[in-house]
C-alpha positions in Angstrom: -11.7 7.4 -26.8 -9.0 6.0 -24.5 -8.3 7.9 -21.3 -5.8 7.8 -18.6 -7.5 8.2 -15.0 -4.4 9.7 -12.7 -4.2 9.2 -8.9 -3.2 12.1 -7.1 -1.2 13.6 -4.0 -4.7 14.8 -2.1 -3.0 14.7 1.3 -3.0 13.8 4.5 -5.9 11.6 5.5 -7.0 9.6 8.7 -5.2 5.8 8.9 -8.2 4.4 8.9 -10.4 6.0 6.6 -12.4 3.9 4.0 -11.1 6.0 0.9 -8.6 5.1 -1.7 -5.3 5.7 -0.4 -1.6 5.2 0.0 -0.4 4.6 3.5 -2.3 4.4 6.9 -3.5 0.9 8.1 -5.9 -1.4 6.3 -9.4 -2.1 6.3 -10.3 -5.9 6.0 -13.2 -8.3 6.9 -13.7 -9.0 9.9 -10.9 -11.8 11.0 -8.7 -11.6 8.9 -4.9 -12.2 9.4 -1.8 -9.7 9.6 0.1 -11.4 6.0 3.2 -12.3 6.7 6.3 -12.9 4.1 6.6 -16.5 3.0 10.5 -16.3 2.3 11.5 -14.5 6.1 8.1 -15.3 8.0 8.0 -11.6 9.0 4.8 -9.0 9.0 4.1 -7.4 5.7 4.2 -3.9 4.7 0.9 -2.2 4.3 1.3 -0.2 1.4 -2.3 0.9 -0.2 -5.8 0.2 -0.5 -7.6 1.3 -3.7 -11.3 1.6 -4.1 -12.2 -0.5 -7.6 -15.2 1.1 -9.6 -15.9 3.6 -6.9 -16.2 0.2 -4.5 -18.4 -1.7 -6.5 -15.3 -3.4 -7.6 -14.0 -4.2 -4.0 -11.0 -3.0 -2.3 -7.9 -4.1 -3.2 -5.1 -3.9 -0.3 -1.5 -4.3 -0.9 1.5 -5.4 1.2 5.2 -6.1 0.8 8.1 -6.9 2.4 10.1 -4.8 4.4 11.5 -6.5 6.9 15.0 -6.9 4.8 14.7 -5.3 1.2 16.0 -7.1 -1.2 16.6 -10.6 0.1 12.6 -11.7 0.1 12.1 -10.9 -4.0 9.6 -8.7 -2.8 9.0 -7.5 -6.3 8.2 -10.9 -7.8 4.0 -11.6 -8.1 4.7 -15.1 -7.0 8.1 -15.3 -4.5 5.8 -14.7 -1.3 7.7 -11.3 -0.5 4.3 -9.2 -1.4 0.5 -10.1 -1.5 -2.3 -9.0 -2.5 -6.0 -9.1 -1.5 -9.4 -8.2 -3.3 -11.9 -7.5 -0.5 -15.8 -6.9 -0.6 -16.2 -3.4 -0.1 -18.6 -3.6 2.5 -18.5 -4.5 6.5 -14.6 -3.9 6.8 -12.7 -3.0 10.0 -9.5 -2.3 10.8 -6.5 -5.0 10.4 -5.7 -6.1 14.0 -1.8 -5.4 13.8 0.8 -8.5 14.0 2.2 -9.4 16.8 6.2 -8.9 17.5 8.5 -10.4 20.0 5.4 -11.6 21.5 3.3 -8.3 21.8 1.4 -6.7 19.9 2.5 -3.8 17.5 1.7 -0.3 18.8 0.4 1.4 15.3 3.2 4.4 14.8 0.4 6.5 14.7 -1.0 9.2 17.0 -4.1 8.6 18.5 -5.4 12.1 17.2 -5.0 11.1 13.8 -6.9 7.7 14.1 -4.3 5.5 15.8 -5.9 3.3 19.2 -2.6 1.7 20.4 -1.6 3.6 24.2 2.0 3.2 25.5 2.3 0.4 28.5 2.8 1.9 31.6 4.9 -1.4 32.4 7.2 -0.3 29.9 8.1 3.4 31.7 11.3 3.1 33.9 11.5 4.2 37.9 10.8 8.4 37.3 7.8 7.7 34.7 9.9 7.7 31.4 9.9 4.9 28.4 13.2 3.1 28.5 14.9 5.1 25.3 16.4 1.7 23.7 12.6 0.2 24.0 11.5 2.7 22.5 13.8 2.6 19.1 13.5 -0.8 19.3 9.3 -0.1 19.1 9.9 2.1 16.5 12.2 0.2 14.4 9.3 -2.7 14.3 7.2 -0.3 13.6 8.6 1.3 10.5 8.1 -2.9 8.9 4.2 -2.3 9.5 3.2 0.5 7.5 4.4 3.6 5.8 5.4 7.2 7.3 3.1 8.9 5.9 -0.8 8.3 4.6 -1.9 10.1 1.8 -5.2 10.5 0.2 -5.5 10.1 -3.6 -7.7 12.1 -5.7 -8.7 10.8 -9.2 -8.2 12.8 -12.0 -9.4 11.5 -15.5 -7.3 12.6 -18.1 -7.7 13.1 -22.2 -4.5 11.6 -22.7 -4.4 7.9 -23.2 -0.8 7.5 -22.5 0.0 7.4 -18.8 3.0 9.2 -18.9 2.1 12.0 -21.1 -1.0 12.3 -18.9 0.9 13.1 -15.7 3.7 15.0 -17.6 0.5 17.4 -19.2 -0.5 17.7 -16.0 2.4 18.8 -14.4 2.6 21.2 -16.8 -0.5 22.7 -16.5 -0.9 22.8 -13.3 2.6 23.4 -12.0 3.0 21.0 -9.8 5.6 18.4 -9.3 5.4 15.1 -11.2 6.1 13.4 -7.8 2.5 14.4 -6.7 1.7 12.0 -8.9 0.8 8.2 -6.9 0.3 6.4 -10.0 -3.0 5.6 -12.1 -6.3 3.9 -11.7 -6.9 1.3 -14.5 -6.1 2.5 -18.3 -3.0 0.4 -19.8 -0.1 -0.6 -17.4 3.3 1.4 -18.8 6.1 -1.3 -18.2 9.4 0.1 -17.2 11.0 -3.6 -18.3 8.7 -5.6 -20.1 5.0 -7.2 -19.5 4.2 -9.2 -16.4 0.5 -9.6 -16.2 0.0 -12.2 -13.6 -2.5 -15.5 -14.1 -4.7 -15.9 -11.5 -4.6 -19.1 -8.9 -7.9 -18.9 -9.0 -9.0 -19.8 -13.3 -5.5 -19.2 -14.6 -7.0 -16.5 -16.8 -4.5 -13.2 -17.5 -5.3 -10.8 -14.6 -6.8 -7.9 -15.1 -4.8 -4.7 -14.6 -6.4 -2.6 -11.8 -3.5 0.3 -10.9 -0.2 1.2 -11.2 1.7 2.9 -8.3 4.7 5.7 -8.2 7.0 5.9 -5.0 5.5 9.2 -4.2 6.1 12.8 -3.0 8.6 11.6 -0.2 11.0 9.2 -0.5 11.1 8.7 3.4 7.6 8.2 3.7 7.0 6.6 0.4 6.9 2.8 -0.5 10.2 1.4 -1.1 10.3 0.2 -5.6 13.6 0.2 -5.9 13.1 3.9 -7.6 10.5 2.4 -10.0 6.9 1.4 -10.3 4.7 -1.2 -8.9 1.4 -2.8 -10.8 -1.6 -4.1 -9.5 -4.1 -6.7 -11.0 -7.2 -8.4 -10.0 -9.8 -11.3 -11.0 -13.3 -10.1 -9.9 -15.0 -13.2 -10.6 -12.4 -15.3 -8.4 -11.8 -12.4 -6.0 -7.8 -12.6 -6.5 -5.7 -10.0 -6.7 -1.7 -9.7 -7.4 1.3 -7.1 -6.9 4.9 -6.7 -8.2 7.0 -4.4 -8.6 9.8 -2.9 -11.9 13.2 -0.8 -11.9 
């Protein structure tokens, strides 16, 4: 019997915890690169990292484009404006953040809630305070690097083996908004245009679908759609994984 396997609103978690999640900062092997957009040459958006098969199936990590929406076809599998990555599960680390203007990117997040970036006291003015236009300037960078919010998704497998008459049944049930709702883990991918399943680089086989993701709770601190949904896939054996995006 077909089920549907829902990712839920869990909340807040720690940016760098090793759990499936939306938001935060990524985990990643060790050296491995900040992605950058192919079309504007700017840092990537961290948007998720989803456990696969409870890890056994690596970790998948997705990024778009933020840096101008719209102009890098950030919702195409294959423009450059979004990637992908299928990572071992094991011996991850924190992403080392990008580097803009020349410096490196404080984190946006407080250091109580898992953040390790300190403001430079070469950056305070005469009396001991941060220039103010640095400072938006810092944040404005910032906001390109990951999302405003990190949120912990729980798994809930569902009966129902139509997506959206899982989460609309469980709304129902349980009261809650539909919004809660961060997308689903595996099951059949419900096309708000029509099908897209990616090849991969790797053997040119159809990818497999591995999750689908909804905007979210917040639309401040959610990923940016275009008010729709996004789909991920991935090739175990070749360790390749894709991302777009439908409105």
């Amino acid at each position: 019997m077909s089920t549907t396997t829902l990712m839920i609103h869990g909340g807040s978690a720690d940016p760098h915890s090793p759990v499936t999640r939306v938001g935060g900062l990524p985990l990643a092997p060790v050296g491995t690169k900040w992605p950058v957009c192919t079309t504007c040459s700017g840092p990537l958006q961290f948007i998720a990292q989803i456990y696969l098969g409870g890890g056994e199936g690596g970790v998948l990590a997705v990024f778009m484009c933020a840096n101008d929406p719209g102009s890098c076809e950030e919702w195409s599998a294959t423009s450059g404006g979004n990637r992908a990555f299928l990572f071992p599960a094991e011996g991850l680390v924190p992403l080392g953040l990008p580097e803009l203007d020349g410096e490196v990117a404080d984190s946006g997040l407080d250091a109580d809630s898992g953040g390790d970036a300190e403001a430079d006291s070469d950056s305070e003015g005469e009396e001991g305070y941060e220039d103010e236009d640095d400072e938006e300037d810092e944040d404005e960078d910032e906001e390109f690097l990951h999302l405003g919010a990190v949120r912990i998704v729980e798994l809930l497998e569902t009966a129902d083996a139509d997506y959206r008459e899982a989460y609309l049944a469980w709304s129902k049930q349980t009261g809650r908004s539909t919004a809660e709702v961060l997308g689903q883990l595996g099951g059949t991918p419900d096309w708000l245009q029509y099908e897209q399943v990616p090849d991969c680089p790797g053997c040119a086989r159809p990818m497999a679908f591995a999750a689908q993701l909804k905007e979210g709770p917040d639309p401040v601190t959610a990923p940016n759609f275009g008010s729709g949904q996004a789909y991920a896939f991935a090739c175990e054996p070749c360790a390749e994984a894709a991302f777009l995006w439908q409105c």
